[in-house]
N, C-alpha and C positions, 0 to 999 in steps of 0.2 A: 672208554665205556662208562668209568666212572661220574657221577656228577657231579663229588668234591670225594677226595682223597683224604683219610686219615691217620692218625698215627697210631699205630700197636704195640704194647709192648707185653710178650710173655716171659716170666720173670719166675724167681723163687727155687728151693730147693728139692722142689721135687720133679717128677717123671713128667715129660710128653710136654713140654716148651715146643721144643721143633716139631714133635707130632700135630700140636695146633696149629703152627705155621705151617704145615704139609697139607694138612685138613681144609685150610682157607684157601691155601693156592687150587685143591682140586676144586674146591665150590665156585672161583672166581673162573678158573679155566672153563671150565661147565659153563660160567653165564656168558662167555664167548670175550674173557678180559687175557690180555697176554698176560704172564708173571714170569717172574727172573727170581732166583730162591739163590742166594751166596751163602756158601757157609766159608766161614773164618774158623781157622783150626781144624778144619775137616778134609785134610789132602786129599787130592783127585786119585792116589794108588789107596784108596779108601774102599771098599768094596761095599758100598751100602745098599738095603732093599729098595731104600727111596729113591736111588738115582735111578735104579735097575727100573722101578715102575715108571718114573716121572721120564725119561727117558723116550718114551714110546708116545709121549701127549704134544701134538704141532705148538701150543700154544704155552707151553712150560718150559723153560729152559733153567738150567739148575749147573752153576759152577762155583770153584772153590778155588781158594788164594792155595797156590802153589811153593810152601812149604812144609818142613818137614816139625812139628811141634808134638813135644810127649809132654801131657800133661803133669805127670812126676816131676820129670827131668828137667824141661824148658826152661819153667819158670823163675830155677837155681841160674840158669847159665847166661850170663849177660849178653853172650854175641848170640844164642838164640833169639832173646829178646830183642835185642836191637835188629837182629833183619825180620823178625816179626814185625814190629814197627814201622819200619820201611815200608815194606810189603804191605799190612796193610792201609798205612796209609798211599798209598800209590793205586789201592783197588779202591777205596773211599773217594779218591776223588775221578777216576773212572764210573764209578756209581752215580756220583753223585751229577755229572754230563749227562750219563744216561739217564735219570731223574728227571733232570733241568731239562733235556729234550724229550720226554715221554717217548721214550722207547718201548718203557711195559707200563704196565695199568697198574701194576700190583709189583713192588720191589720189598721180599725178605731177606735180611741180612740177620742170617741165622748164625748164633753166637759173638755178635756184635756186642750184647750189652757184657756179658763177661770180658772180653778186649778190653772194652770201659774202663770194669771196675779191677784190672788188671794192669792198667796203665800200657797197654799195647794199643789200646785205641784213645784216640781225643775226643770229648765231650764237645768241644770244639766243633770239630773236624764233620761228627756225624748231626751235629744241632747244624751246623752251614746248609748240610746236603739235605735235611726236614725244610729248612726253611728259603731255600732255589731250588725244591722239585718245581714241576709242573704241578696245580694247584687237583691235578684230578689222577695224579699219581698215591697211591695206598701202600702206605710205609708198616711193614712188620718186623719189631725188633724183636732178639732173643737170647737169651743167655740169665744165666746169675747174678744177685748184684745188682739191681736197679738202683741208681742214686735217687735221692729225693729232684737235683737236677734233671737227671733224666725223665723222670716222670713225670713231672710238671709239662715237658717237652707233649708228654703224650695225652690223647683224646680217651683210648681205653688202657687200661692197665691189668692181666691178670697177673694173679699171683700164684704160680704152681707150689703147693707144701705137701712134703713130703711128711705123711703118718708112718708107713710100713712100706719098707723097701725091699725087696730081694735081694739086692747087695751085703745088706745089715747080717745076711746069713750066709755070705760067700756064696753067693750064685752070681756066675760070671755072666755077663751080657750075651744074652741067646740071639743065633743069627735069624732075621726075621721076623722078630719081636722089638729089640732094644736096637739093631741096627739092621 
């Protein structure tokens, strides 16, 4: 449906990265484009608003790498990381097939750019699969951590910054607000 496909990247420390990646998939499914929304680091025993809506749209499909990752704990313990890494590189170059054949019009890979700058993902690995999609495939990244590499990669660039957060006062993540 597209007539050239671009690159996204929502970025920075503040709120609503994947809410605007949630945001663009309803408006591209609305214009009658398939989208595929991955989240990395978001297990499928995840119980989120957005699967629970996006779930009910023919032309949305929305899945997550199939590990178990605490963002406290993980990042201390090296055989987490290490089958993080596996794993997601095994679903990146699945992705990136799916791309190369335009299977959707619209591919988010929601908390990809954190992986990045995380070293669970290759800069590498996700710059191959921007540059063998299908030319009218529209790439949205998301996460913390934009390299100056990475964003060179991209067409748009935002930057979420966090002023005032609700966390800053110990209010915990409200179900159907923050997830």
């Amino acid at each position: 449906m597209l007539v050239k496909g671009l690159v996204q990247i929502y970025t920075g420390d503040g709120k609503g990265k994947t809410t605007a990646a949630l945001g663009l998939a309803l408006r591209a499914a609305g214009q009658g484009n398939k989208v595929l929304i991955y989240q990395f680091l978001k297990p499928p025993c995840l119980s989120t608003g957005e699967r629970t809506a996006l779930s009910s749209l023919p032309s949305v499909k929305i899945e997550s790498l199939d590990i178990q990752w605490d963002m406290a704990k993980s990042p201390k313990d090296p055989r987490a990381i290490s089958a993080a890494q596996t794993a997601i590189y095994n679903a990146i170059e699945r992705l990136a097939k799916s791309a190369m054949n335009r299977e959707f019009d619209v591919l988010i890979l929601d908390e990809i750019v954190y992986c990045i700058s995380k070293g669970l993902a290759s800069i590498e690995d996700v710059k191959k699969l921007i540059e063998t999609r299908d030319p009218h495939v529209e790439i949205i990244l998301t996460g913390r951590g934009a390299t100056p590499e990475l964003i060179a990669l991209a067409d748009l660039v935002t930057e979420m910054k966090n002023i005032k957060h609700l966390f800053d006062k110990g209010t915990a993540a409200r179900q159907g607000i923050e997830f």
